[in-house]
Structure formats: structure tokens, C-alpha cells
N, C-alpha and C positions, 0 to 999 in steps of 0.2 A: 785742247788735247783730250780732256774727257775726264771722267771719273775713272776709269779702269785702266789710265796710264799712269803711268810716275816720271818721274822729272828727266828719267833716261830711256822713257819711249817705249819701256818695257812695260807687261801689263802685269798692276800688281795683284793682292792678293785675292782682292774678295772675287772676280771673276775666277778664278784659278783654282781655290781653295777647294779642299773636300767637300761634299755635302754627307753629313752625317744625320742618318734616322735614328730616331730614339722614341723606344716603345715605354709608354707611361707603365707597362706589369698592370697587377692587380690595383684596381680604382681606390680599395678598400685598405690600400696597404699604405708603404712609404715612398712610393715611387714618384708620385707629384709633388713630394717634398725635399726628394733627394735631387730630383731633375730642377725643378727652379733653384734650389742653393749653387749647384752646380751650373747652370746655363748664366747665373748672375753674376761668376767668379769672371773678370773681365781679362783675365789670361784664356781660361776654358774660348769667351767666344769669340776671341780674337782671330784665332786659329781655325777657324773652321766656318759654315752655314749649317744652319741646324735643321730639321724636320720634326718636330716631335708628336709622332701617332697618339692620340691621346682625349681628353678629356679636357675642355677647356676650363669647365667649371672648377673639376677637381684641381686644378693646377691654379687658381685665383683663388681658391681658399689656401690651399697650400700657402701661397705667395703672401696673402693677409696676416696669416697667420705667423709668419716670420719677417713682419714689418718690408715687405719686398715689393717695389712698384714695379708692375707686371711689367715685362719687356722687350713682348712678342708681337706677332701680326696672326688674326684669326682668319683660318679656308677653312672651307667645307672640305671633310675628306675625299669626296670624291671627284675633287680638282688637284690632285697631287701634283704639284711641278717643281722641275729643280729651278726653277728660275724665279721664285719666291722673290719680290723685293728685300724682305726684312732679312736680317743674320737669324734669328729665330724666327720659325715661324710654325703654329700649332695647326696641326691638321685635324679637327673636331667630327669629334663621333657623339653629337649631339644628341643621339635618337639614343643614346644608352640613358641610362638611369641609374646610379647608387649611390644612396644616401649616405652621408658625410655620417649618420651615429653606426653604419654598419663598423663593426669591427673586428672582423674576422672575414674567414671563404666564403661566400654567396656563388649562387647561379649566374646572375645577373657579372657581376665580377668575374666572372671565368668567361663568361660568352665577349664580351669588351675585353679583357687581356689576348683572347683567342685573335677577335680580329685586328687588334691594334698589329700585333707580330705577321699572319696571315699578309695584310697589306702591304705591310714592311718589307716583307720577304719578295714580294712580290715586284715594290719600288724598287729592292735590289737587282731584280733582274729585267727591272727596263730601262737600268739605269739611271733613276730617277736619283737614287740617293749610291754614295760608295761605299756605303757599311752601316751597321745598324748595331747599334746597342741598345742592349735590352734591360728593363728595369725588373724586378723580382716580381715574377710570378708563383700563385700559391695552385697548387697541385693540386689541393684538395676543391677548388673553384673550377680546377681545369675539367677533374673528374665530374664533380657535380652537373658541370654545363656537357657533361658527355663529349668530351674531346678526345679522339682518337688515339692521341700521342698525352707519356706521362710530364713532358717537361720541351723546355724550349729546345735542346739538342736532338730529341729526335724529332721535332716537329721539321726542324730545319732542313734532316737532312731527307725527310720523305719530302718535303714541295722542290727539294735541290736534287730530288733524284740521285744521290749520294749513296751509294752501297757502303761508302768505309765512312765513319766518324769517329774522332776522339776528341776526350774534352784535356783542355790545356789549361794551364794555370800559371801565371807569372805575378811574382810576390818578391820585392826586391831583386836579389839576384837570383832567384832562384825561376829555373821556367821547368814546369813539370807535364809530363803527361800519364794517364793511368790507362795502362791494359785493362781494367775491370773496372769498371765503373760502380751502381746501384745493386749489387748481391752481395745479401747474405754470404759472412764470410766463412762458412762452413761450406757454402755453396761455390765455392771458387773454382774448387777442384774439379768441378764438371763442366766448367768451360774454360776451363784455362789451359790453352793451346799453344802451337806453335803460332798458328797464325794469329792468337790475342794479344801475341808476345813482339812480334813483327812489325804487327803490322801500326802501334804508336812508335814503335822508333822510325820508321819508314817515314810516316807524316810529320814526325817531329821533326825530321831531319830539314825535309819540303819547309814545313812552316819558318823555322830557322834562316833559312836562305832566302827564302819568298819575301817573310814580312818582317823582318830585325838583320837584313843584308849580312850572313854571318854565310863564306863561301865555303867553308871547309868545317862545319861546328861539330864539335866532340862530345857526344852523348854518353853518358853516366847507365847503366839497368841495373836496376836494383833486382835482391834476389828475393825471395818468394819466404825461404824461413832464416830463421835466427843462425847466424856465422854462415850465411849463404849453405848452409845446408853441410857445411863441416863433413866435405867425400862425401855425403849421404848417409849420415849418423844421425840426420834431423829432418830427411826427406830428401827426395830424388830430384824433385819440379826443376830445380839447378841444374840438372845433367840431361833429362828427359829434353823438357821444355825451353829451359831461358835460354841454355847455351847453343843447342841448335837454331834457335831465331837470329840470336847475337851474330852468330856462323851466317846465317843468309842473309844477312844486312850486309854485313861488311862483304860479303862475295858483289852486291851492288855497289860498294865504294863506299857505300855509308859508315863514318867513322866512328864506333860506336864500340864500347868497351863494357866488361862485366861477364857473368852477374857480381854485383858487390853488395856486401852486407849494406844492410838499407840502413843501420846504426851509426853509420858512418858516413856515407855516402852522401847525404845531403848535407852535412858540414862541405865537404871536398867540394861541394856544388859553388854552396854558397862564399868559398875563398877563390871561386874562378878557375878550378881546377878540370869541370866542366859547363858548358854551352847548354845542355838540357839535360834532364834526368828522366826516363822512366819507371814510372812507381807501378806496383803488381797490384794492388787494390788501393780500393777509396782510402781508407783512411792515413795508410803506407805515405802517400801523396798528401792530404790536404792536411795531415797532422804540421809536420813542419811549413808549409805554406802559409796556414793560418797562424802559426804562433811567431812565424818572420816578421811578417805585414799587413795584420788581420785586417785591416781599416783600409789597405790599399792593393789587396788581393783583386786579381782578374780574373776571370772565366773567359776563356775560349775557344770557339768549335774550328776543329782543324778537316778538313778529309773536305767540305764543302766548297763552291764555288765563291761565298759569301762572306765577307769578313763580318764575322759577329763577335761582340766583348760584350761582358755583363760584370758587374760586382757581386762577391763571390758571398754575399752576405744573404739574407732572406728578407721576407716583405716586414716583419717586426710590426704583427697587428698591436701590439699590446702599450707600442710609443706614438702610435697614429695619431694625427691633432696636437701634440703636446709641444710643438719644434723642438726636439730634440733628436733629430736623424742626422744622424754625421754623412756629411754629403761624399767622403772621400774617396770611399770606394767607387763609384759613379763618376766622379773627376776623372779615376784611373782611368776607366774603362774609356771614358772617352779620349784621354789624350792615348788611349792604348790604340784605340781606333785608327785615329789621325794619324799616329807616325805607323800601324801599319798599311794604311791606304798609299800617303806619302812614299813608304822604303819601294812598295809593292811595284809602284810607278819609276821610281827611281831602276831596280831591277831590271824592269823591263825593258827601260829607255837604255841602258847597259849593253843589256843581251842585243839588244836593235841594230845598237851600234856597232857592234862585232862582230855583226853575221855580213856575208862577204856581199 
């Protein structure tokens, strides 16, 4: 019968399974220590086929140095296939170079994080891989090596040719998205729009249905100041802003409530009161996110063609070598993958079926 049948004829998993890309981040960071802890957890690769864009060297010191017998199969990067023998297997960018004593941002580390993701993105859209998780990139590597874009989200969405992105965050129960992302919060005020306000409930709503099969979910917007702005005794942004965007989602059907004081609001989230929440700036958002599930926080880019998850953590030059990287945010991220590849498919094969 074969190896890709099972005992009822049906094919099982490993022909079937997702293929999941996972970009090793900065060489110089925790990434090839987070990925092998992670890729050796024998729940993690049961579920899936791996790719990991990367660094073969750095990931067998990694692996040495947390007593881990390597458990991969080595290509050349420039033989990428989904049809890889091994469950893991490391796609080598050999012709890079960083020394195991760097410990911090380098050139050399930003030009290799660049292309590990660059490739990835690219595997995404020949199909080669169903999703990509990305391990923590330093910014300041990315700058150094002169890379166009300041972070993995908008790298993503200029090669996805994506005009809208938001980043997502799911942390227990809580799934969030932020209108404002990296400004200065004084700096808010000048871009904070009707359509900055819009347009993460919009995507949030898509993402909800698309990738966590949730056909009718109930979005939570938070408001902008203290007591949602109390009539406007503590600012307008409530009346101007939130509540005319709130007003054009819901004219789309999109079920979507607020503004509600943001003090509150993520409690209500997190008892199931609501499906997503949108938060008005970064911290609004990753404050309770990180303090729910810090170790098991996601990163997610929504508005793109490409399912991307990351652990919401940083590259932590300063634990580098010492095994001490808690692999769990990395776990998240890839079983966050899996089941939204998995729901994405499930949806589809749904909608396939209903149309006449």
C-alpha cells in the first residue's frame, strides 16, 4: 500500500501535512536556539514538515550546546523543495559567515537574517512552503546591512505588494490588533485617522474567519483616552475618529462594538466577551498581551497574502550560548502557523462546497 497510505486507504499525514518555513532571525541572536529546542519537541514536528532558512553551523552549535542530537537533513539553499525527504530539513546559506563570540547587531548578521526571510517570502509564493515563521530579527543589523525596510512587517508586505498591514497578536485568549503601531506617542495624533481606525478592524475581522474559522466574530475598539473620552472632557479622538470608523465597519456587516475604555475592555476580552480587540497604539495593545502570556505571545502580519507568525519576544543577545532561551514562544508561533494554514484550508474547502 505504500508509506503515504494508512490502513483505510486514506493518505496519511506526512504527504498531506503543512510545509512550514522558519527563518533562523539574526545568526547572532537566539534564534538557532529557540528553533532546535523547538523543532526537537516531538509534538511540534509531528504536525507538520519543516524548512528552516538558515544557518546550518549556527543551529549544531546551538543543538551541542543544549545536549540535542541534530535531527535534520542538510540542502543547499538554492535547491528549495517542498518535497524534502526529512520532517526537518535546513536549507544552508553557507557562504554567510558569523562568529559564534559576536554578541550583539553586526553587518554580516543583518545581510543573512535579510536573506533568510527575502527567500522565505519568496518560497511562500511559489508555493514551496505554507507559511513562514520568523525568528527574531535585530533592527539594528537590519539597518547596519542597509535594508530598506525597518522590520519583518513591512518587509513582508512591500515583496507581497500589500498596500494594507496590521500587526496581530494572540496571547491566550486574548487576539489583538493595533491601529498604530512604532510612533512616538505624542506622535499619534498625526496619523490617527479614520481609515487607521478602520481599517485593523476590517482585517481583523477577515483574519478571524479566514485563519481561527470564527463566522460571525465580535470585535471589542478600544478608545483612544482615559473613560473613552468621557462626552469629550478628555479629548474628542472618541467622536471625531473611532466612532465614525466603528460606524463604517459595521455598515460592511462587520460585527464590531465601541469605543470602550481600554481599562476595562481587555479583561471583557479575555472572559470571552469578545472575538478580537483593537488597541489605538503599541503599548494600549501589547501591555496586557505580554503580561497574559509573555512566553507564549504571537506576532502576526494580517492584510498580506502570506501567513506569517513570529514570537513576540526579541533576539536576547545578552543569553546567547548559555542555553537558557525558553523555546515557548517559537512553539506558539509554529503551532499558531499550523492550525492557521490547516483552518485557512478547512474554509476554503467549506466555501467550495456551497457555492452552486
Amino acid at each position: 500500500m505504500g508509506e503515504d497510505m494508512n490502513k483505510n486507504g486514506n493518505h496519511n499525514s506526512i504527504s498531506e501535512q503543512p510545509v512550514i518555513g522558519i527563518t533562523m532571525g539574526d545568526p547572532a541572536g537566539i534564534g538557532p536556539e529557540i528553533i532546535v529546542k523547538a523543532l526537537d519537541d516531538p509534538f511540534i514536528r509531528k504536525a507538520a514538515k519543516f524548512i528552516v532558512f538558515g544557518m546550518n553551523e549556527q543551529l549544531c552549535y546551538a543543538a551541542d550546546k543544549a545536549e540535542i542530537e541534530p535531527f535534520w537533513g542538510r540542502h543547499q539553499h538554492e535547491k528549495i523543495s517542498r518535497d524534502y525527504p526529512c520532517k526537518v530539513s535546513v536549507a544552508d546559506y553557507d557562504e554567510y559567515s558569523v562568529p559564534p563570540w559576536i554578541k550583539g547587531p553586526s553587518k554580516a548578521a543583518g545581510e543573512a537574517s535579510i536573506r533568510f526571510c527575502l527567500d522565505a517570502i519568496q518560497a511562500a509564493q511559489d508555493g514551496i512552503i505554507d507559511a513562514v515563521v520568523t525568528a527574531p530579527i535585530s533592527k539594528t543589523s537590519w539597518k547596519l546591512a542597509e535594508a530598506e525596510w525597518p522590520g519583518h512587517t513591512e518587509m513582508f508586505a512591500k515583496r507581497c505588494k500589500s498596500p494594507r498591514k496590521v500587526m496581530m497578536f494572540v496571547s491566550g485568549p486574548l487576539k489583538i490588533a493595533l491601529a498604530t503601531i512604532h510612533e512616538a506617542l505624542f506622535e499619534v495624533r498625526h496619523k490617527f485617522t479614520i481609515g487607521c481606525v478602520f481599517e485593523p478592524i476590517d482585517l481583523l475581522n477577515d483574519a478571524l474567519k479566514e485563519y481561527f474559522g470564527l463566522e460571525n466574530p465580535k470585535i471589542g475598539v478600544a478608545a483612544l483616552n482615559p473613560h473613552a473620552g468621557e462626552n469629550g472632557q478628555f479629548g474628542d479622538e472618541e467622536q471625531r475618529i473611532i466612532s465614525p470608523a466603528i460606524l463604517l465597519a459595521q455598515e460592511q456587516k462587520i460585527n464590531c462594538f465601541g469605543p470602550f475604555p481600554a481599562d476595562t475592555l481587555f479583561l471583557r476580552a479575555s472572559h470571552g466577551e469578545f472575538d478580537g480587540v483593537v488597541a489605538m497604539y503599541h503599548d494600549q495593545g501589547m501591555i496586557p498581551v505580554k503580561l497574559l502570556d509573555f512566553e507564549n505571545a504571537v506576532n502576526i502580519t494580517i492584510g498580506i497574502p502570506i501567513i506569517r507568525t513570529s514570537p513576540a519576544h526579541g533576539t536576547a543577545f545578552d543569553i546567547v550560548g548559555k542555553n537558557l532561551a525558553n523555546p515557548s514562544g517559537m512553539k506558539a508561533a509554529i503551532s499558531t502557523a499550523i492550525q492557521m494554514v490547516t483552518t485557512k484550508k478547512n474554509v476554503e474547502l467549506r466555501i467550495h462546497n456551497l457555492e452552486p
